[in-house]
ROTOR-677389 format. One record per residue: x negated, y negated, z of N, C-alpha, C in turn. Coordinates in steps of 0.05 Angstrom, whole numbers, plus 5000, padded with zeros to 4 digits. Example, Ala and Ser with C-alpha at 12.3 -4.5 7.8 and 13.67 -1.06 7.14 Angstrom:
BEGIN
473651145156475450905156473650665156474350455142472750215143474249995157
# end
This chain:
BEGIN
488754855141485954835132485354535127482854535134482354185129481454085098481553875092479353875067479253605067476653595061475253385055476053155026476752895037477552725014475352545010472952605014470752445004469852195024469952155057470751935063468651845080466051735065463451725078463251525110461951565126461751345142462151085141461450935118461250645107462450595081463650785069466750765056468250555048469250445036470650235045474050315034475650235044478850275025480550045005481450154996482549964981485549894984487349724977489949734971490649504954492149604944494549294922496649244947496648964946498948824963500348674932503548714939505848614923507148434936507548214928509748014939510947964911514848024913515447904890517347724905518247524892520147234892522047284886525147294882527647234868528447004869530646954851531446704853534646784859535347074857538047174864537747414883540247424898539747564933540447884911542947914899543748154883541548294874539648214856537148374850534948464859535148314882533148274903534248554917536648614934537248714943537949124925538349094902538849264892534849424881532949294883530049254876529349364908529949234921529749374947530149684958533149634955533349874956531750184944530950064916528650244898528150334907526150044918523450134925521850264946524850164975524650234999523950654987525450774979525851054983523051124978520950984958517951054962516650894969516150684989514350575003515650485021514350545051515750505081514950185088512450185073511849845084513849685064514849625053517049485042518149315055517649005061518948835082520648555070521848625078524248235066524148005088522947785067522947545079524947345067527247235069529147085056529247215027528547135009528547224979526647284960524047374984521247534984521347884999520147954978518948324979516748264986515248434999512048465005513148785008510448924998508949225004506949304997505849414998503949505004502949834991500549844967500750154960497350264964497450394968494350554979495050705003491750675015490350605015488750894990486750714969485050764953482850834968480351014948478051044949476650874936478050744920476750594893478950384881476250214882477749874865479649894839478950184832480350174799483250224797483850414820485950474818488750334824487750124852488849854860489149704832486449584819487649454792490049634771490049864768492049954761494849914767495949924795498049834804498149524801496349404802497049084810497949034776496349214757497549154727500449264719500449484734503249634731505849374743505649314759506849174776507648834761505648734747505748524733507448574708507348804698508348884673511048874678511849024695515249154715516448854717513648684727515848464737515448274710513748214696514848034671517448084655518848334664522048304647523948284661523048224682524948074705525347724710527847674693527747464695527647194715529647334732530347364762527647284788525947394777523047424799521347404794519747354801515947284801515047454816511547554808510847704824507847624831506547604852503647544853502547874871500247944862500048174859496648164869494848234888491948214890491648434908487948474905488648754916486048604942486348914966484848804992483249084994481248955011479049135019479549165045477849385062477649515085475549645086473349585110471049825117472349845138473450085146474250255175470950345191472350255219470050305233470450555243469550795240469351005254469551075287470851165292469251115331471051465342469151565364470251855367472551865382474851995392477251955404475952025420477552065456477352265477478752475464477452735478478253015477476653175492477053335484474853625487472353505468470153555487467853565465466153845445468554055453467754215436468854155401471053975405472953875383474854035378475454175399478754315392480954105409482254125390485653895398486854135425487254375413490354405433489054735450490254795459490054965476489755315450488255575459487655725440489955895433
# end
C-alpha cells in the first residue's frame, strides 16, 4: 500500500551534513566503524568523517541533529566537528512507462 509522506510539488528537503576532524587514526577508526552500521553515506578522507542524515521535511529537525552532533563531539577530545545543514527543491519530472501508471505486468 502506498502512503503519502506529505511531499508537495515545490517542497523543498532538508539534511544535516557532518564532517568531524581527528587528530588520532585509533578513534577515528573505532567512530567509524559506529557509525558506518547506521548511515551508508559515511565517507573517510585522511583523518576526516563526512555523512550525511535526512533527507528532512523540515529545517527543525536538521537543527536537531546538527545540535545532537556538536554535543557528541564536544567530549571528544580527539576531534572537532563542523556541522550545517543543506537545502534541496527536487524537480519533479514523469518517468517512461505505461501511461496508465502501472509498473509491472497484472
Amino acid at each position: 500500500m502506498a502512503r503519502n509522506i506529505g511531499m508537495g510539488p515545490n517542497s523543498p528537503l532538508y539534511r544535516a551534513v557532518i564532517t568531524a576532524t581527528y587528530t588520532e587514526e585509533d578513534p577515528l577508526i573505532d567512530d567509524m566503524n559506529r557509525y558506518h552500521a547506521n548511515n551508508e553515506t559515511l565517507s573517510r578522507e585522511g583523518l576526516t568523517l563526512t555523512w550525511y542524515e535526512g533527507p528532512y521535511s523540515a529545517p527543525g529537525r536538521v537543527s536537531s541533529r546538527i545540535t545532537t552532533w556538536r554535543k557528541i563531539y564536544a567530549k571528544k577530545p580527539y576531534a572537532r566537528v563542523e556541522c550545517y545543514p543543506e537545502m534541496c527543491q527536487p524537480q519533479w519530472q514523469r518517468t517512461p512507462g505505461p501511461s496508465d501508471g502501472r509498473s509491472g505486468a497484472a
